[in-house]
PLY file of the C-alpha trace (Angstrom):
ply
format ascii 1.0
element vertex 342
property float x
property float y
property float z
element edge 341
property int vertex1
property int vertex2
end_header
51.99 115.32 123.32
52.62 113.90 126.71
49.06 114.91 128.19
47.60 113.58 125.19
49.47 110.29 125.78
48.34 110.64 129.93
45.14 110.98 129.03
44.62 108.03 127.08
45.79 105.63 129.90
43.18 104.26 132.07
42.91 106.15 135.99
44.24 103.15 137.40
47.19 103.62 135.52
47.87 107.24 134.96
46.85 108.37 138.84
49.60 105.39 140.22
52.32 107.21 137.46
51.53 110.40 138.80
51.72 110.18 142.07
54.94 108.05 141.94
56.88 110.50 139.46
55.82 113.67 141.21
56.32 112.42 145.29
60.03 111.23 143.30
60.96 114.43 141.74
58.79 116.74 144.63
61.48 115.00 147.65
64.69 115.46 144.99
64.19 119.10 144.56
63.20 119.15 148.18
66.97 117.64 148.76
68.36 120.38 146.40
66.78 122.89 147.59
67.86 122.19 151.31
71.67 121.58 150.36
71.77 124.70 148.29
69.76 127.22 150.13
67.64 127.57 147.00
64.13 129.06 147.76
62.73 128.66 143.77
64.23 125.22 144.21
62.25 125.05 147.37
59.03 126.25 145.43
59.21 124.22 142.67
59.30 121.31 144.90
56.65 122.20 146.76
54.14 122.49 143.96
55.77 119.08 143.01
54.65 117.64 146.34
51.24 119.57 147.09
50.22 117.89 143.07
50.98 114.57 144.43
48.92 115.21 147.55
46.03 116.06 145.17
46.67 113.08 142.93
46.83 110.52 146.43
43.19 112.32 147.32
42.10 111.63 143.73
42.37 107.63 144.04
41.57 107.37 147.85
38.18 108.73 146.82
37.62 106.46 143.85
38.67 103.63 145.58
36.37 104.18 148.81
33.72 105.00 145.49
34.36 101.34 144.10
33.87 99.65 147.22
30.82 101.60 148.44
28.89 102.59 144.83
25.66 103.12 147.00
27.36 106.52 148.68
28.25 108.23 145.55
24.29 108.12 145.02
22.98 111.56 146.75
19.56 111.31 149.21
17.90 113.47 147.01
18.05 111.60 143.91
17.16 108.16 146.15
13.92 110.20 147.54
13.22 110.70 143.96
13.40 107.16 142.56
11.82 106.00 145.39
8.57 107.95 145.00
8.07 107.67 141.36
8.64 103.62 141.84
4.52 102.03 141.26
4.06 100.38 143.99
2.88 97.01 142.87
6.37 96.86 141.78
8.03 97.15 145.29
5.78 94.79 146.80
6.74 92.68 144.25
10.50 93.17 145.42
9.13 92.96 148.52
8.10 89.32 148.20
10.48 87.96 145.85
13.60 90.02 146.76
15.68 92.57 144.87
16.49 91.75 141.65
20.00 91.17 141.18
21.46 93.37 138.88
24.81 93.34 136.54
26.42 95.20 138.65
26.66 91.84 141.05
29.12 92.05 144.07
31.60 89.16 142.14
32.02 91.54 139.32
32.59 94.35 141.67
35.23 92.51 143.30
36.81 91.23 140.42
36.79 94.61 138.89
38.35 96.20 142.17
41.13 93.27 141.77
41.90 94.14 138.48
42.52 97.82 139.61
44.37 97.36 142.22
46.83 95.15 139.93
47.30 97.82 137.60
48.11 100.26 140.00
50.44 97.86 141.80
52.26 97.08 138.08
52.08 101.16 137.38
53.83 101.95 140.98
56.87 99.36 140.33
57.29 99.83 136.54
57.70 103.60 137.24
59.29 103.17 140.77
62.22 101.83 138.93
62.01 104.74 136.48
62.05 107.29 138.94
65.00 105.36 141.50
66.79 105.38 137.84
67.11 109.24 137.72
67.46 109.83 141.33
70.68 107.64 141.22
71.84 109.08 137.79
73.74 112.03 138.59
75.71 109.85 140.74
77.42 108.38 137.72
77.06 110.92 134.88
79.52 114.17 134.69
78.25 117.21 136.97
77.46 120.69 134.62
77.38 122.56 137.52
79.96 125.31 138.10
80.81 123.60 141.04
84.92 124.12 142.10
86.88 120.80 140.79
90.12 119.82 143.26
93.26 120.47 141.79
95.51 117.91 140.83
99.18 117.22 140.88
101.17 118.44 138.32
103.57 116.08 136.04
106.66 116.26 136.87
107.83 112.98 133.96
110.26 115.82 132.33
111.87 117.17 135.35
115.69 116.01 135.27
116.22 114.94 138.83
118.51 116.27 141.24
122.06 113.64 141.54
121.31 113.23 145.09
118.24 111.18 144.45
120.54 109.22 141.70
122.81 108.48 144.55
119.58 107.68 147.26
118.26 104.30 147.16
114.86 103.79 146.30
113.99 107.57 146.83
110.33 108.42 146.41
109.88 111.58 143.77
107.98 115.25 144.93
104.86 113.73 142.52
104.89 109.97 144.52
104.15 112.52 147.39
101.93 114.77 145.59
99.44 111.63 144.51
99.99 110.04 148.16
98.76 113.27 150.20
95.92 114.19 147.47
93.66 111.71 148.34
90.10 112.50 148.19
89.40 112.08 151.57
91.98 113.55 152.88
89.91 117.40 153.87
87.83 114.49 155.54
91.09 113.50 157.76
91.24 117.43 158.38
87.69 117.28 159.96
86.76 119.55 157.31
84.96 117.16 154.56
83.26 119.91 152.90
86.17 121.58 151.29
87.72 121.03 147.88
91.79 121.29 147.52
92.88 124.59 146.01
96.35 124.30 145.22
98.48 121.41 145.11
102.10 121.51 144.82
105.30 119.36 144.34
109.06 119.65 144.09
112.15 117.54 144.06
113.95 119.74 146.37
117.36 119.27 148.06
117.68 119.19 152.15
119.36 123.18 153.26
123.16 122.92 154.17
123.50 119.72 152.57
125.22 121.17 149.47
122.79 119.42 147.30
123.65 115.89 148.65
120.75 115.00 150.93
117.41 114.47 148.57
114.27 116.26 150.29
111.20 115.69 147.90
108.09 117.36 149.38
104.37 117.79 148.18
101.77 120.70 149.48
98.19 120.26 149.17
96.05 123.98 150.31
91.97 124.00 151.58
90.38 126.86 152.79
91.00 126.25 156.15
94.06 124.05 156.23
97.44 123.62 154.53
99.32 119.93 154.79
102.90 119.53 153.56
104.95 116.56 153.53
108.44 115.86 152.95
111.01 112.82 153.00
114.48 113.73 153.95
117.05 110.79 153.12
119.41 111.75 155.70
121.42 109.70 158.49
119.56 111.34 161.23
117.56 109.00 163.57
114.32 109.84 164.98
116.55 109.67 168.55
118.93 112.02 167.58
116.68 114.26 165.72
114.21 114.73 169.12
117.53 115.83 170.80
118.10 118.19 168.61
114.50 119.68 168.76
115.40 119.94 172.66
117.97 122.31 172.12
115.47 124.15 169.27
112.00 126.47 169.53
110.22 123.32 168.99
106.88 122.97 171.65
104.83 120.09 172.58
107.30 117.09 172.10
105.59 114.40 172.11
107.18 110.49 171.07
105.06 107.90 169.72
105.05 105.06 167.59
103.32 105.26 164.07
103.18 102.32 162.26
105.43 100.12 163.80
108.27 103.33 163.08
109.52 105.61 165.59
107.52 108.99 165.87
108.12 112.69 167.36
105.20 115.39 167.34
106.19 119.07 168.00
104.71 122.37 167.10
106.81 125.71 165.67
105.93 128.68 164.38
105.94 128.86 160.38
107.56 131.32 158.50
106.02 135.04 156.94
107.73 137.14 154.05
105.99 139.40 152.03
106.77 140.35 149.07
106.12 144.27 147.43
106.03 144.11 144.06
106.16 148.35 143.73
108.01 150.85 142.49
110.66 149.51 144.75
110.61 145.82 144.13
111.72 145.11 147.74
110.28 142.85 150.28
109.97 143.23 153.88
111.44 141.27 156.59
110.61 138.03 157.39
108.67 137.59 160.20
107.21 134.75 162.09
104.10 132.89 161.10
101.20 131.25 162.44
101.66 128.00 164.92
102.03 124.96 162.76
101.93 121.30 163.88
104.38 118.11 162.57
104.80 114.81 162.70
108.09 112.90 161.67
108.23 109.76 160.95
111.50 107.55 160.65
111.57 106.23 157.09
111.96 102.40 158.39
111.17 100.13 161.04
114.17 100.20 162.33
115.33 103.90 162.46
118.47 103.50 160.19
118.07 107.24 159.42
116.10 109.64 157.83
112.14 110.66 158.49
109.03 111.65 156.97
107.41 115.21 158.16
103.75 115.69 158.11
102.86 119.69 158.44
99.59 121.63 159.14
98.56 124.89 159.46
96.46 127.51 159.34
96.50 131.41 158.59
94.16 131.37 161.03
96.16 129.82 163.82
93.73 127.03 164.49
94.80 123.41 163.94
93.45 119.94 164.03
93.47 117.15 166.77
97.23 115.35 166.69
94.76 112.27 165.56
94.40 114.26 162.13
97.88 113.96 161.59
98.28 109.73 162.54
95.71 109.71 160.10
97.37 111.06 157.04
100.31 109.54 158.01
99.20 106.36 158.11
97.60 106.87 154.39
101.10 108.24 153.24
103.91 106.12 154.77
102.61 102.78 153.03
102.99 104.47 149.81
106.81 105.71 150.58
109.37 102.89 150.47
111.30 101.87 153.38
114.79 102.72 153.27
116.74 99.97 152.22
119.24 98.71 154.52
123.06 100.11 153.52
0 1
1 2
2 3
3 4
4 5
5 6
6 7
7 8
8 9
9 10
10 11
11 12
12 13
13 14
14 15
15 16
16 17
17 18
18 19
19 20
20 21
21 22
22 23
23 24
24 25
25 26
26 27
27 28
28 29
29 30
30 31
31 32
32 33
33 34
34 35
35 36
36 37
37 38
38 39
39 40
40 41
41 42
42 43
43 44
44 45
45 46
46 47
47 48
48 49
49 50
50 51
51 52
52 53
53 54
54 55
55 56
56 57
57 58
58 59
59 60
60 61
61 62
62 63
63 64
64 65
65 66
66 67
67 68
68 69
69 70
70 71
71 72
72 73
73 74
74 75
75 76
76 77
77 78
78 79
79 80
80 81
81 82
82 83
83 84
84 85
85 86
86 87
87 88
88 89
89 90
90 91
91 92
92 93
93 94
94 95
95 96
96 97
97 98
98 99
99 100
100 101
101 102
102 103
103 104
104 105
105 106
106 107
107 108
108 109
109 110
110 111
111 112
112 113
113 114
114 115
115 116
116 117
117 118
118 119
119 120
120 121
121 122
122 123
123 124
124 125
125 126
126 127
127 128
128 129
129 130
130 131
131 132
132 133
133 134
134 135
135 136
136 137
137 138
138 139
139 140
140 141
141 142
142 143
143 144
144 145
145 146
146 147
147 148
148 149
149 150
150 151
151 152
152 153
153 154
154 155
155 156
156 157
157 158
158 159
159 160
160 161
161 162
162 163
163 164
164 165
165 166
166 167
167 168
168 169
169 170
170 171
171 172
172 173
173 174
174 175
175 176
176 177
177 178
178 179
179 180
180 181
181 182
182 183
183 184
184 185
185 186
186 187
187 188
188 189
189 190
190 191
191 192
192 193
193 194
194 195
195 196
196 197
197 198
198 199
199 200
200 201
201 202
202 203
203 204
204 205
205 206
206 207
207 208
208 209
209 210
210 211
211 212
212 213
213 214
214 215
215 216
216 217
217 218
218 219
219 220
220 221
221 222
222 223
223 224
224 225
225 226
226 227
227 228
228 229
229 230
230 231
231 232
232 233
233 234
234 235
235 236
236 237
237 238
238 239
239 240
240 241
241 242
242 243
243 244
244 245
245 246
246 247
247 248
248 249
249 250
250 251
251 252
252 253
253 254
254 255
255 256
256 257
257 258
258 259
259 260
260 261
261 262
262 263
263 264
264 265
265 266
266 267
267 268
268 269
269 270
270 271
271 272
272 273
273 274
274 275
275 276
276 277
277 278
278 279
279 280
280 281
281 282
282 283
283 284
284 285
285 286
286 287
287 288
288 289
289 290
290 291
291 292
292 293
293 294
294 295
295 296
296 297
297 298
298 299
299 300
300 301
301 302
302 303
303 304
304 305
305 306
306 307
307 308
308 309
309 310
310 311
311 312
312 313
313 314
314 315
315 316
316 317
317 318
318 319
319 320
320 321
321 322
322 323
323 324
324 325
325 326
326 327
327 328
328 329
329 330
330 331
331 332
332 333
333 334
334 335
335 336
336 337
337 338
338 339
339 340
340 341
């Protein structure tokens, strides 16, 4: 039904359709094909692009045909007309001229006007047919199988610890959770190209506090990085807590300001435990873990006690420039309230 349908429109139509659609589609499967490693992709579009290139040799020769009519005319077939023309008849052109005939330059040119308008109204009607679907799957659902990020978990029906009861303004393990899963943030990572795989939350209590000290944290896992962060609404300063990493394991101490706050960067080693689930049900000992970089952050401007930490790392060992880490933090902290003064 659709060649039918091509077939009735006139060449000065159908060829400028053609060549529009196909160049359209020929470079989008081209694009496909390129960001997917696909090599039928990659063939398709190719026979997409080499029919264009046939169709843009189709109307280059008709148009160099309408504006030179004598060269589509072979020698042969001139020789011919030429020697069975009587000759008192070409003296007679001879004298008074050639006769003009209907074929007269004006209508030529008027004709080769006309074409060139319907080409030029074929090329923008479907231009803006073909930019439609190449922007389309921009704003309709994917059907691909492509891997979806994960997303934070509600935690509305979670009864709350009484330390955050008795914690003013204390931001919740899911406030975190929808802070640190940003969409960009694998971007902050310098690794744009990965999706989130698990994303966790919980309205934890600090250690050794005896349940008193609130300590919400959030946990958001790529394939090549893992980022934690956690508010602890204690009375520890930034000051006192660097002193206290002095006297600890802690490497690469670094103080800065983030934000207007009072900042401390330091590295430690995480933690390993493993787990056998045999016959035995026993685990093994724990044992220490890859190198992991943090940032803590006091919770106000003016250091009244408390911090936010900010935690990558890698199974790998490998971790990002410190400037990964300002990043996220400074996409995190506006969305955690400043601790009230007491």
């Amino acid at each position: 039904m659709l060649g039918f349908l091509l077939r009735l429109l006139p060449f000065w139509v159908r060829e400028p359709l053609l060549i529009a659609v196909g160049s359209v589609l020929g470079v989008r499967i081209m694009y496909l094909a390129v960001r997917d490693h696909d090599r039928v992709a990659a063939g398709l579009g190719a026979v997409f692009l080499v029919f264009t290139a046939i169709r843009v040799y189709a109307v280059i020769r008709a148009l160099r045909a309408r504006r030179n009519p004598s060269a589509t005319a072979s020698a042969d077939g001139a020789a011919v007309d030429a020697a069975a023309q009587p000759q008192p008849q070409a003296q007679a052109q001879a004298e008074t001229g050639p006769r003009p005939g209907p074929d007269t330059p004006k209508k030529r040119k008027e004709e080769e006007h006309n074409a060139w308008g319907q080409a030029v109204a074929a090329v923008a009607v479907f231009g803006a047919l073909a930019a439609a679907l190449w922007v389309a799957p921009r704003f309709t659902p994917s059907d691909d199988n492509a891997p979806q990020p994960a997303s934070c978990s509600g935690e509305a029906h979670e009864e709350l610890p009484k330390a955050y009861k008795h914690t003013p303004q204390p931001v919740t393990g899911e406030e975190l959770c929808k802070a640190l899963n940003r969409p960009d943030l694998a971007k902050l990572l310098g690794t744009p190209g990965e999706t989130a795989t698990t994303v966790s939350s919980t309205n934890n209590t600090a250690p050794l506090t005896d349940g008193k000290v609130a300590q919400p944290e959030a946990e958001v896992t790529f394939d090549t990085y893992t980022v934690n962060v956690s508010a602890t609404y204690n009375e520890l300063s930034t000051d006192q807590y660097v002193k206290l990493m002095k006297f600890g394991d802690e490497k690469d101490i670094k103080t800065l300001t983030v934000l207007g706050r009072s900042a401390v960067l330091s590295s430690d080693h995480t933690m390993k435990l493993e787990i056998n689930l045999g016959s035995g049900g026993s685990g093994g000992p724990v044992e220490e873990g890859p190198l992991a970089r943090t940032l803590s952050v006091a919770l106000d401007r003016n250091d009244r006690g408390g911090y936010c930490e900010i935690t990558v790392w890698s199974t790998s060992g490998a971790l990002p420039n410190d400037s990964a880490l300002l990043g996220i933090a400074e996409k995190v902290l506006p969305e955690i309230p400043e601790r009230p003064v007491r």
